[in-house]
C-alpha positions as CSV (number, residue, x, y, z in Angstrom):
1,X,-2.8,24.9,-1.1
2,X,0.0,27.2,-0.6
3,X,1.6,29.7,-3.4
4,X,4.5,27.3,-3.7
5,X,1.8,24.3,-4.5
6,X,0.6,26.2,-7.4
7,X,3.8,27.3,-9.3
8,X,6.2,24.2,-8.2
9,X,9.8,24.7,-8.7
10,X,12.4,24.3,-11.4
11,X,14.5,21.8,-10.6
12,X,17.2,20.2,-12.1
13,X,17.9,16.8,-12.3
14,X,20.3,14.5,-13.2
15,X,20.4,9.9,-13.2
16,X,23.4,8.2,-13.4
17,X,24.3,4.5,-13.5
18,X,25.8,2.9,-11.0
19,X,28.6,0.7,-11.7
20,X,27.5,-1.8,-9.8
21,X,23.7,-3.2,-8.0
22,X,23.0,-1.8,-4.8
23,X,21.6,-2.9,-1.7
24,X,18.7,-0.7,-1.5
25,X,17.8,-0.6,2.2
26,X,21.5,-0.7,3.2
27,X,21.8,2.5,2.0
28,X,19.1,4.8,3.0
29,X,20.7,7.0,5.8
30,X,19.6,7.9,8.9
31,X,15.7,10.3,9.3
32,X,12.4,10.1,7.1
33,X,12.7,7.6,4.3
34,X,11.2,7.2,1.5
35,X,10.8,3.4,-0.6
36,X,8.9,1.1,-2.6
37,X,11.1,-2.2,-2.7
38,X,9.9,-5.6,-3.9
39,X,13.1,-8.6,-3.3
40,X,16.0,-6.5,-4.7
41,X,14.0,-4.2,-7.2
42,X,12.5,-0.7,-6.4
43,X,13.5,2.6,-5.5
44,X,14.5,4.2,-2.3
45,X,15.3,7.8,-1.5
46,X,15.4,10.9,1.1
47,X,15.7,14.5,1.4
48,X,12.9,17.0,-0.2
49,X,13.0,19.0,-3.1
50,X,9.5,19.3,-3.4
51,X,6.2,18.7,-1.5
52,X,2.6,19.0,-1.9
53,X,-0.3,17.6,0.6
54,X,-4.0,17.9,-1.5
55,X,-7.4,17.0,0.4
56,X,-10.3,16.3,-0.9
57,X,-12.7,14.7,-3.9
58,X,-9.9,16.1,-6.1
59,X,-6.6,15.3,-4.7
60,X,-5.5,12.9,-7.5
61,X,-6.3,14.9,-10.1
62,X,-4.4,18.0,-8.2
63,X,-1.4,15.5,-7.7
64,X,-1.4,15.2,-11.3
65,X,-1.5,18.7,-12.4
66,X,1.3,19.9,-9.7
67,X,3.3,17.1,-10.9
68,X,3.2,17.2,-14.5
69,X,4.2,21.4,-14.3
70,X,7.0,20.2,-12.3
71,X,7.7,18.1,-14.8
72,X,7.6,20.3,-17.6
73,X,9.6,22.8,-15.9
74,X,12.1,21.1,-14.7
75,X,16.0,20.4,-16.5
76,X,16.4,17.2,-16.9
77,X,19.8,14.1,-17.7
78,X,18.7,11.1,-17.7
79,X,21.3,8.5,-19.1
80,X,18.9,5.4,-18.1
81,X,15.8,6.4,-19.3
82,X,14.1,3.4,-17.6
83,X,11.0,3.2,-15.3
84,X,11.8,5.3,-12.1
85,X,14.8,7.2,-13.8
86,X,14.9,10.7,-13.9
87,X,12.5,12.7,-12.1
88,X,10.3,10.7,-9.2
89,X,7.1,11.7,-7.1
90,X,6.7,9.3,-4.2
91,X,2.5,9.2,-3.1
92,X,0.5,8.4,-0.3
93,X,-3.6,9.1,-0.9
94,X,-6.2,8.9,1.6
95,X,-8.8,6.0,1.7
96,X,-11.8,8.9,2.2
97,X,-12.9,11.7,0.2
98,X,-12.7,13.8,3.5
99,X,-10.3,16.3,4.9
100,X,-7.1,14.3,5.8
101,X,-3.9,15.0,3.7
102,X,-2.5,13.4,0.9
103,X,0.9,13.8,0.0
104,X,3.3,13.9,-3.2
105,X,6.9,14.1,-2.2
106,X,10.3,14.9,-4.8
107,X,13.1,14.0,-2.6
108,X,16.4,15.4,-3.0
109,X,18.1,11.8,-3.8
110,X,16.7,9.0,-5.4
111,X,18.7,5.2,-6.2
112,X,16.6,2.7,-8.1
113,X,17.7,-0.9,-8.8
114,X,15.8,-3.1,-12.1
115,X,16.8,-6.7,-13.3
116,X,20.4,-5.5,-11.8
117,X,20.8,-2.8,-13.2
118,X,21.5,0.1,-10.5
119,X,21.3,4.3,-11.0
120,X,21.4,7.5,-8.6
121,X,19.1,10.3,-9.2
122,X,19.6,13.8,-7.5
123,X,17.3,16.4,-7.9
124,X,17.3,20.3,-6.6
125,X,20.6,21.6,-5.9
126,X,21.3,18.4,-4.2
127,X,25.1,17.1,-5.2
128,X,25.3,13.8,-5.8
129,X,26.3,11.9,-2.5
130,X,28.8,8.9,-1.8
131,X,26.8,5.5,-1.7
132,X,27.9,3.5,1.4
133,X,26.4,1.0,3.6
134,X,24.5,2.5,6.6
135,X,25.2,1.0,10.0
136,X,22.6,-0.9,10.9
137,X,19.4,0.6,12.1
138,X,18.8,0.2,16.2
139,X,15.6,-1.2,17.1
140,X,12.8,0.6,19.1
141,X,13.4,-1.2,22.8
142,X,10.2,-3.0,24.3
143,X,7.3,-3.0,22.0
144,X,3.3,-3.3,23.2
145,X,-0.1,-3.0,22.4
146,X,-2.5,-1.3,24.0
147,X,-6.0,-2.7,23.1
148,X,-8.5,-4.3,25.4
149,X,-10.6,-7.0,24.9
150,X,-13.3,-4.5,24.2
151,X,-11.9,-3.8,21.1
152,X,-12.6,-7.6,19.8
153,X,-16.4,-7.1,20.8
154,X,-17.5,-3.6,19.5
155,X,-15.6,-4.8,15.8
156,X,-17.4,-8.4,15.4
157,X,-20.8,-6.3,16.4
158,X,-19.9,-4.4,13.4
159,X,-19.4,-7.2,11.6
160,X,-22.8,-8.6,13.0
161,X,-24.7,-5.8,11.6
162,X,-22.7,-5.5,8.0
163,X,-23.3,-9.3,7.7
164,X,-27.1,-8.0,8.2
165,X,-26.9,-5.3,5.6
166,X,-25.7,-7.5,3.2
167,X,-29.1,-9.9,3.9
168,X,-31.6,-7.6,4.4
169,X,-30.1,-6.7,-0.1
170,X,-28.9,-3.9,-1.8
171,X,-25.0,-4.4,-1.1
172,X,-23.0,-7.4,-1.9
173,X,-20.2,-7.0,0.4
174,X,-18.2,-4.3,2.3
175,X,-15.3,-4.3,4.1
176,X,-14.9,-3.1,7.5
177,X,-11.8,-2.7,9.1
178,X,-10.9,-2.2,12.6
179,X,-7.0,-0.3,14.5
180,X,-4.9,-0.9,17.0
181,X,-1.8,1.0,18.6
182,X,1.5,-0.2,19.2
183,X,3.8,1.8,21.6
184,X,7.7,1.7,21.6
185,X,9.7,2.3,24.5
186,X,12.4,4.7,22.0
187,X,11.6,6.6,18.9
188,X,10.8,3.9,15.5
189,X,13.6,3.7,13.1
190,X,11.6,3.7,10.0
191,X,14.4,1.5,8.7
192,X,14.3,-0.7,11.1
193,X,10.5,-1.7,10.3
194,X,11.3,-1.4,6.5
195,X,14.0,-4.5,6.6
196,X,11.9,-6.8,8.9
197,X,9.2,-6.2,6.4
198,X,11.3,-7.0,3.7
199,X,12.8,-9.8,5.0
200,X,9.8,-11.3,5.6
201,X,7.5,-10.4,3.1
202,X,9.8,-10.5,0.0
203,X,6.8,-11.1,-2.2
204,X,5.1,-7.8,-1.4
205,X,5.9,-4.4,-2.0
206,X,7.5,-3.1,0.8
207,X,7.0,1.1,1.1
208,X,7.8,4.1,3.3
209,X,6.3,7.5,2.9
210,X,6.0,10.2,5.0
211,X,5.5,7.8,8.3
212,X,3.0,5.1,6.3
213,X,5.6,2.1,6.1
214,X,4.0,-1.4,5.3
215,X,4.2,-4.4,3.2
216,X,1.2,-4.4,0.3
217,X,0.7,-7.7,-1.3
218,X,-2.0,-5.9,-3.3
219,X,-0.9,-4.0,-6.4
220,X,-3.5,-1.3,-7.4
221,X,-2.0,-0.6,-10.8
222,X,1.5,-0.9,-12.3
223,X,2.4,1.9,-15.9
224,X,5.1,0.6,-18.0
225,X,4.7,2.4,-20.9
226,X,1.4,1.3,-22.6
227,X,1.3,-2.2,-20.3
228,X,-1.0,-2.3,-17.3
229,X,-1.5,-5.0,-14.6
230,X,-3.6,-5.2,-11.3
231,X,-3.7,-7.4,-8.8
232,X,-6.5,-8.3,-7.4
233,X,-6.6,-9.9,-3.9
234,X,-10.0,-11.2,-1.9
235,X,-10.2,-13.8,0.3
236,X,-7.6,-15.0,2.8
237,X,-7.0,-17.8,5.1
238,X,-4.2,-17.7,8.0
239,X,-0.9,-20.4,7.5
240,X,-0.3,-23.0,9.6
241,X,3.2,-24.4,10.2
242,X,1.9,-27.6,9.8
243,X,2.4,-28.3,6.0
244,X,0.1,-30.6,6.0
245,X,-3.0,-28.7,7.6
246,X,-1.6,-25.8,5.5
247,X,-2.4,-27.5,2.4
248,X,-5.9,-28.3,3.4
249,X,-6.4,-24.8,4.6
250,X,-5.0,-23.9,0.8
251,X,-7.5,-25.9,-0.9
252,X,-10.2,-25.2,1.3
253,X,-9.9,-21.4,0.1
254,X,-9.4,-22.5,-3.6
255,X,-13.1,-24.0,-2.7
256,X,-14.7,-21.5,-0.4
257,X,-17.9,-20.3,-2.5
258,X,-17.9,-17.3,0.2
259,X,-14.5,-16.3,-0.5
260,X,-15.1,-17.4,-4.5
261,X,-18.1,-14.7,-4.9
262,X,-15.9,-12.0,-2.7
263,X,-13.2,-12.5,-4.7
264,X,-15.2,-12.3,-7.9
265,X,-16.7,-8.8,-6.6
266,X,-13.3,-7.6,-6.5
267,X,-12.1,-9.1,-10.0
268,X,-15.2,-7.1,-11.4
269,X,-14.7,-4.1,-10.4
270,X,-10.6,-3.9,-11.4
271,X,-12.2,-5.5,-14.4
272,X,-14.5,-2.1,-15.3
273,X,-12.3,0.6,-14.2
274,X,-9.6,-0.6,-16.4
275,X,-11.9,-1.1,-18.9
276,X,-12.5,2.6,-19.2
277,X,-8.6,3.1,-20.2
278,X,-7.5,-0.2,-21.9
279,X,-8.1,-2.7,-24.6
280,X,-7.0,-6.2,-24.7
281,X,-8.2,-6.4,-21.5
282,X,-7.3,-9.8,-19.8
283,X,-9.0,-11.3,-17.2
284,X,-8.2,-15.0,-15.6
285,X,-11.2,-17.0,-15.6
286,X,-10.4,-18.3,-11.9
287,X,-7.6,-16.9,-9.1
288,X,-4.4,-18.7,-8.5
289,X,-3.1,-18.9,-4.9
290,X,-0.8,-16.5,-3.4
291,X,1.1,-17.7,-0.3
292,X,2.7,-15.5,2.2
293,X,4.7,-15.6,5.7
294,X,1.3,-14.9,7.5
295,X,-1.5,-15.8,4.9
296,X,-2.5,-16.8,1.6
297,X,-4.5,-14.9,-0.7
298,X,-7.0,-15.9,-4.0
299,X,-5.2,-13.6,-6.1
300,X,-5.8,-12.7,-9.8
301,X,-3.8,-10.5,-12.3
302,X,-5.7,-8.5,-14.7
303,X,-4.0,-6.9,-17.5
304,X,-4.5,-4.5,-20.4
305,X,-2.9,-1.8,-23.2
306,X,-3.3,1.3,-22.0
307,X,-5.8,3.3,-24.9
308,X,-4.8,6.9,-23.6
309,X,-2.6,9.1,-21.7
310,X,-3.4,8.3,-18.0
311,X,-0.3,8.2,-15.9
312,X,-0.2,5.8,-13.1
313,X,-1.8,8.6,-10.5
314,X,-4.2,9.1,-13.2
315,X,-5.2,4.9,-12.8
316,X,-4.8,4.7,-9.4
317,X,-7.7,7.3,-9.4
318,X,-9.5,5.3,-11.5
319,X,-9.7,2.4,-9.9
320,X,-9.7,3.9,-6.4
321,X,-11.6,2.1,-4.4
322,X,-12.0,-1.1,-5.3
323,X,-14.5,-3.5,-4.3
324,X,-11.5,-5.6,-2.1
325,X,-11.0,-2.5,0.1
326,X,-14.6,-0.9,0.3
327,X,-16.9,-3.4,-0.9
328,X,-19.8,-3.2,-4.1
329,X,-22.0,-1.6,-5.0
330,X,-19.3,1.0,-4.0
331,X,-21.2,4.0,-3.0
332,X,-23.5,2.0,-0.9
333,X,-20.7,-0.2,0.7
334,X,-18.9,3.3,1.7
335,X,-21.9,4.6,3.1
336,X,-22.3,1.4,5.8
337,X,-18.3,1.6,6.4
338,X,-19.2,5.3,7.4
339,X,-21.5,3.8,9.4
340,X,-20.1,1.1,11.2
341,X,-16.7,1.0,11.0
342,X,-16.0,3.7,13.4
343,X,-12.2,5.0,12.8
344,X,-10.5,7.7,10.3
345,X,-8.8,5.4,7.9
346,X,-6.5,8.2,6.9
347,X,-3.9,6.8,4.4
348,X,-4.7,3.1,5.3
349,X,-6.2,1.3,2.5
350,X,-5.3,4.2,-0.2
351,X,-2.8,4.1,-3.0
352,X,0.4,4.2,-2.3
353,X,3.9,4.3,-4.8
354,X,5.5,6.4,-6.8
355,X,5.4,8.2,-10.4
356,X,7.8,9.5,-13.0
357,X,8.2,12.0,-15.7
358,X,6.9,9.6,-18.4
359,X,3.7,8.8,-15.8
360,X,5.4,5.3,-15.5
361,X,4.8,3.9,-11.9
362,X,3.6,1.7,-9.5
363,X,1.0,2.0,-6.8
364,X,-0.2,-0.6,-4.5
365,X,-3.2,-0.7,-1.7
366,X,-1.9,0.2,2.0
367,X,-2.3,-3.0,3.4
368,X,-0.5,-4.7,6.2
369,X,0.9,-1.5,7.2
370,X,0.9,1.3,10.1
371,X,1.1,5.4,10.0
372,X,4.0,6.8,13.0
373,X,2.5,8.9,15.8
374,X,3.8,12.4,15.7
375,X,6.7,11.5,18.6
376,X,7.8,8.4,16.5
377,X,6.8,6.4,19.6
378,X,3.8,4.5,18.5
379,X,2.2,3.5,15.1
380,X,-1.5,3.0,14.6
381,X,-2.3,-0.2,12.7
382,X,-5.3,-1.3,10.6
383,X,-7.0,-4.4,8.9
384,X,-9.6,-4.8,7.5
385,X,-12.2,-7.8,6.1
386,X,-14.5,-8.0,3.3
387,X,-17.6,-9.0,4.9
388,X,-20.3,-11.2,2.6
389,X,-23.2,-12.8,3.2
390,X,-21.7,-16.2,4.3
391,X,-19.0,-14.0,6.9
392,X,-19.1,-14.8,10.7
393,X,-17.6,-12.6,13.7
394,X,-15.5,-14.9,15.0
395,X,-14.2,-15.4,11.4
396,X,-13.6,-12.5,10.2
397,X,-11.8,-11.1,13.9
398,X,-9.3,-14.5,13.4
399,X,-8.8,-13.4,9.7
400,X,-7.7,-9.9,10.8
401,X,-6.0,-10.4,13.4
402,X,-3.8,-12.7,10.7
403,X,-3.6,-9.6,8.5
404,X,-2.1,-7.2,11.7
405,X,0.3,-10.0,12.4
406,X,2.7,-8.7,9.4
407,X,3.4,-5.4,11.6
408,X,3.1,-6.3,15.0
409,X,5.9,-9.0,14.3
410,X,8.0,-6.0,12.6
411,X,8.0,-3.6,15.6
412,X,8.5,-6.5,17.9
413,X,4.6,-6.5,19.6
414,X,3.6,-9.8,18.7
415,X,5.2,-11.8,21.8
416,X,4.4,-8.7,24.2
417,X,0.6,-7.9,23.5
418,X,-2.8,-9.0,26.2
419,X,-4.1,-11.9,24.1
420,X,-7.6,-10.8,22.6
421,X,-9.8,-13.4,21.7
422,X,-12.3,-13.7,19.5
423,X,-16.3,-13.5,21.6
């Protein structure tokens, strides 16, 4: 951590309305963006006012502090005073404990859009610039994948053996999860990826920061003042396009005891780290059915009043990770993905989102998402399953393979790619 971490600057910082809603994504111009965009509502911005990357056991709570002295130093004119006015941190946390980078970024220009209502924010000695719509962003040319068939039979051995750790007692379920690599023939247009994403998935949170873009249908916690919500999402099945078979897929899920009790193991553990900040905790006694492009998810909602301070980094830490992304008990789970998964998750499966001055914010799971290569030429995917004692291989590979679908179909690899089958 650098001098400049540890006394952040004094910025000033000013939110307007804007007489009129905005298109997010039409406006972001051209270079690294920045965005957290669900249908029309979220925020986008770019530029940098102010950076920090923490590592480590404590990286949350070294997000927090950095944040909340730039907070309380900086000069602040906010005539919106709504969630995401003012002042805004965008965030991007490692899975692991271990030495990869996390990152809080304070960009230079922020525009946020709620329930129609649309505002600018400009922060450093930024001036306020003209909003107009950005040319449209030029794809990547000729997209493809680069795994073997390999690949499909070292991952369902994993699975093999995690299936076997759950038997043999001790751990309920874990979640492995396995990469790929996607090459472009020209440099990615994060923008690009960001409105196919959109476009497709406008029931998930669509995000950009610093090179991790995706399309989360999992929201790790949401701060509106003293309101908290989390969804909770275990247990998926792949669409079919025949509505028909689709239907019977959809209630075979709503049935599935194996993806019941995995979903449940999730539920529980949002369930207790919650409980630790809120009262009037409420928890659904069953899941309802959330339906995407690719899949559909048992998804439950679990609410509560927030009992003290903690700003939305401060819950995401809390409830970091949960049983849908590692598995339960967790410390045990983390210890066999350490062992048989194989790969540096990096950001993949962390929180992602974004803060404000009050600690109002949203951060979801990286799911369904992909981290740029330093040339902007490829992007490393990841999936990942929650493996229980009724999981098969063959299962489990068809189930991710549904997940990776979301962002091979975004940078164009879907049609290109050597089939891999399941073995």
């Amino acid at each position: 951590m650098s001098v400049r971490d540890l006394f952040p600057p004094r910025l000033a910082v000013s939110t307007e309305t804007l007489p009129e809603p905005i298109d997010l994504l039409d406006v972001i111009p051209a270079g690294p963006a920045l965005a957290w965009v669900r249908a029309d509502d979220g925020l986008v911005a770019w530029g940098e006012a102010a950076r920090i990357e923490v590592t480590g056991q404590e990286r949350f709570s070294r997000a927090h502090r950095w944040w909340s002295q730039l907070v309380d130093a900086a000069r602040i004119t906010d005539g919106v005073a709504v969630p995401g006015s003012g002042p805004v941190a965008f965030g991007s946390f490692t899975f692991a404990d271990g030495p990869g980078s996390s990152v809080l970024i304070v960009p230079s220009v922020v525009v946020g859009r709620h329930h129609g209502k649309s505002w600018i924010t400009t922060i450093g000695n930024q001036d306020r610039p003209e909003l107009v719509r950005q040319p449209a962003p030029i794809g990547h040319g000729r997209a493809h994948e680069d795994a073997g068939p390999e690949a499909a039979r070292e991952w369902q051995d994993a699975v093999s053996k995690a299936v076997g750790r759950v038997t043999d007692g001790g751990l309920d379920k874990v979640v492995l999860a396995r990469e790929t690599v996607i090459r472009t023939e020209r440099r990615i247009d994060p923008r690009y990826v960001l409105n196919r994403l959109a476009a497709a998935y406008p029931e998930c949170w669509t995000f950009s920061v610093d090179g991790l873009i995706g399309a989360t249908p999992e929201l790790l916690v949401r701060r509106t003042g003293d309101a908290v919500v989390s969804r909770v999402l275990a247990g998926t099945v792949q669409r079919n396009a025949d509505s028909s078979t689709d239907g019977r897929l959809a209630r075979a899920l709503m049935r599935s005891d194996k993806d019941l009790v995995e979903h449940l193991y999730a539920v529980e553990s949002v369930a207790a780290a919650l409980a630790r900040h809120c009262t009037d905790l409420k928890v659904p006694a069953s899941p309802s059915l959330l339906q995407l492009a690719n899949v559909q998810h048992l998804a439950t909602d679990v609410s509560g009043l927030l009992a003290d301070d903690s700003s939305a980094i401060a819950l995401a830490a809390a409830l970091h990770p949960t049983a849908a992304v590692c598995g339960t008990p967790t410390e045990r789970a983390a210890s066999v993905i350490g062992e048989l998964e194989g790969i540096d998750r990096g950001r993949y499966a962390g929180p992602v989102g974004w803060v404000d001055a009050n600690g109002d914010g949203e951060f979801g799971i990286a799911l369904r998402c992909g981290e740029m290569g330093p040339t902007q030429t490829s992007m490393r995917l990841l999936a990942g399953c929650g493996i229980v004692a009724g999981s098969t291989p063959s299962g489990e590979w068809a189930e991710s393979e549904a997940k990776l679908s979301a962002m091979r179909t975004a940078l164009g690899a879907d049609a290109t790619r050597e089939t891999q089958t399941a073995v």
